[in-house]
C-alpha positions, -999 to +999 in steps of 0.1 A: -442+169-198-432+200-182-458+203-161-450+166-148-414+169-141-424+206-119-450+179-102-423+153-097-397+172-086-421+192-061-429+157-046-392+148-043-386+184-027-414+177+001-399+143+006-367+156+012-385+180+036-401+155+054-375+133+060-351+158+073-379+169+096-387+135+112-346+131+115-348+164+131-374+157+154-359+124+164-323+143+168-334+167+193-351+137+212-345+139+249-355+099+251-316+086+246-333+044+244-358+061+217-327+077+200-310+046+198-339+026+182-342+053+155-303+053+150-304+017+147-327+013+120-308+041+103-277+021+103-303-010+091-315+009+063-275+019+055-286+054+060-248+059+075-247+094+081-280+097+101-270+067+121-238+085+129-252+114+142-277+098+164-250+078+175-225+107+183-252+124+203-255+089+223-220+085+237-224+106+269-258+089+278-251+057+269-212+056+285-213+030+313-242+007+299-244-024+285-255-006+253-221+017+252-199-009+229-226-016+199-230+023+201-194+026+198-195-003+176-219+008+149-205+044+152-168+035+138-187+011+113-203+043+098-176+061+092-160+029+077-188+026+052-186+064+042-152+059+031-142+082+058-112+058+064-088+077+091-116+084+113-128+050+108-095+035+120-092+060+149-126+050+162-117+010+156-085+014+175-104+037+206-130+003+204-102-016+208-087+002+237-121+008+256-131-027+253-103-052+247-119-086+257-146-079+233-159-109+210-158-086+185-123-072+192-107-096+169-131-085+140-126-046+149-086-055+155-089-069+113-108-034+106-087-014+114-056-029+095-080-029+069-092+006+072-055+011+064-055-010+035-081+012+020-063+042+028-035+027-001-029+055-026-020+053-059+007+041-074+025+075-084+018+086-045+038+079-010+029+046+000+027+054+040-007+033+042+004+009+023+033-001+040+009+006+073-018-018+061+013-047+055+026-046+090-007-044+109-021-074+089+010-089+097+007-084+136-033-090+133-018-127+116+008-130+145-018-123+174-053-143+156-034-171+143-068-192+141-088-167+128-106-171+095-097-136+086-058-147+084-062-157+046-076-122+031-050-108+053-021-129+039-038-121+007-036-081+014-001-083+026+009-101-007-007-069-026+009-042-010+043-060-014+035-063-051+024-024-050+058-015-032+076-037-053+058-019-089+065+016-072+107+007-064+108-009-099+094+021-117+112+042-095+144+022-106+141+025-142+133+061-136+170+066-128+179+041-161+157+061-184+173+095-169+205+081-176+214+080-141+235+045-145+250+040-112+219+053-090+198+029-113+220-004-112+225+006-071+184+010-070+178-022-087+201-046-067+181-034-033+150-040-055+163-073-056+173-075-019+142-061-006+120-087-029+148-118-029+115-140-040+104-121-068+091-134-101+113-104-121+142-112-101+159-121-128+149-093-150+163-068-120+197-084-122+196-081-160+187-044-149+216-041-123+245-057-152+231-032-184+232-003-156+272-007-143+281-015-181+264+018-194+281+037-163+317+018-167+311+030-203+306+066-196+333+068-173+363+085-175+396+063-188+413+062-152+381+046-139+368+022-167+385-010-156+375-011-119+337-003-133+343-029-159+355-055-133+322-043-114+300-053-142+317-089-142+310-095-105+272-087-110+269-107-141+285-134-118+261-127-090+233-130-118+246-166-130+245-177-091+216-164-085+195-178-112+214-201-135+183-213-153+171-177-161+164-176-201+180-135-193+216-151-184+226-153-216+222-114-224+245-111-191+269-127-200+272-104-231+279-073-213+301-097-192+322-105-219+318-069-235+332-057-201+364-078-202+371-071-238+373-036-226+396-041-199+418-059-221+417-031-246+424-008-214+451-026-200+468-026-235+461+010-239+477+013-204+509-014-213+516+006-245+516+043-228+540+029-202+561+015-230+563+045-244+572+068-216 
């Protein structure tokens, strides 16, 4: 067994060998159409990073031919499809700029909104690319109205909003869970405002009313009643907005809890002048 796997892996090592001398010997090619058939059936066999080097070495011969664009063409393609994502929407937006009547400059013009898309980080991280990716599929939409590609871009656009909208939620409760009242019941109302069309809206209002209560709550006597009063409004704003919500009835409890306080407050308030 031993012996076999030595044998195997010598034949994999001479392979390896081989093929990095035939790429060698066709890299140092002086025949730039010979170059380009070799880089081409690289990019065939999805042997990327071959094809991308052939392809690099190509752009000063093959500037100014009829073969310059699906050089440039393949070349941004490769580093698409080695995840190389940055470079890949640099190189998509040079295409663009180099050849902008293309037939293929629609396709390449989607790329590179996508190339952003891909870029999207996780959820924990800045969503730069994100946010990127949403308003370049938004102007690709705007400017290929026809296209077939509109749909997986509405579809993208719809994803990123939902992953903006998860990050600001989490971000918002952050500020509940930390105890942070007022920053979390100001952080969920622009939730709310920057996704009016949300399926949590409800829940965000809910969010924005248990948030002023807990902060009116805290507060110190001389400001109570004004943050009370502030809880009531919201609650309001909740019933407005969504007067079916199953959540309105929990609303209205820290709606009424809130006015029983600033009756107890204005009594408290009634009796000390009284007594002075």
């Amino acid at each position: 067994m031993k012996i076999f796997l030595k044998f195997s892996a010598s034949i994999i090592f001479c392979f390896i060998l081989l093929s990095c001398s035939k790429f060698s010997r066709v890299e140092k090619s002086k025949d730039a159409n010979y170059k380009l058939l070799k880089a081409d059936e690289y990019y065939a066999k999805k042997s990327y990073r071959n094809a991308r080097t052939l392809y690099e070495t190509l752009f000063s011969s093959m500037k100014g031919t009829d073969k310059f664009e699906d050089v440039y063409y393949k070349f941004a393609y490769c580093y698409f499809y080695e995840k190389q994502y940055s470079d890949a929407e640099n190189l998509f937006k040079g295409y663009l700029e180099v050849f902008p009547n293309s037939e293929r400059a629609e396709e390449v013009d989607f790329m590179r909104a996508f190339s952003f898309y891909k870029q999207s980080p996780k959820l924990e991280l800045e969503q730069v690319n994100t946010l990127k990716s949403i308003n370049m599929m938004q102007t690709f939409i705007n400017q290929h109205l026809g296209s077939p590609r509109v749909k997986e871009a509405t579809a993208i656009i719809d994803e990123g909003r939902a992953k903006l909208e998860m990050k600001e939620a989490r971000e918002a409760q952050l500020y509940y869970n930390l105890g942070h009242y007022r920053a979390s019941g100001i952080a969920f109302n622009t939730l709310l405002n920057n996704y009016p069309e949300s399926l949590k809206g409800d829940q965000y209002k809910l969010m924005v009313v248990k948030s002023f209560y807990k902060f009116a709550k805290l507060s110190i006597s001389e400001k109570q009643i004004e943050r009370f009063e502030k809880v009531t409004i919201e609650y309001q704003d909740f019933a407005d907005r969504f007067p079916e919500s199953k959540l309105l009835k929990d609303a209205e409890n820290y709606s009424n809890l809130s006015i029983n306080n600033i009756k107890v407050l204005n009594n408290e308030q009634t009796s000390s002048s009284a007594r002075l």
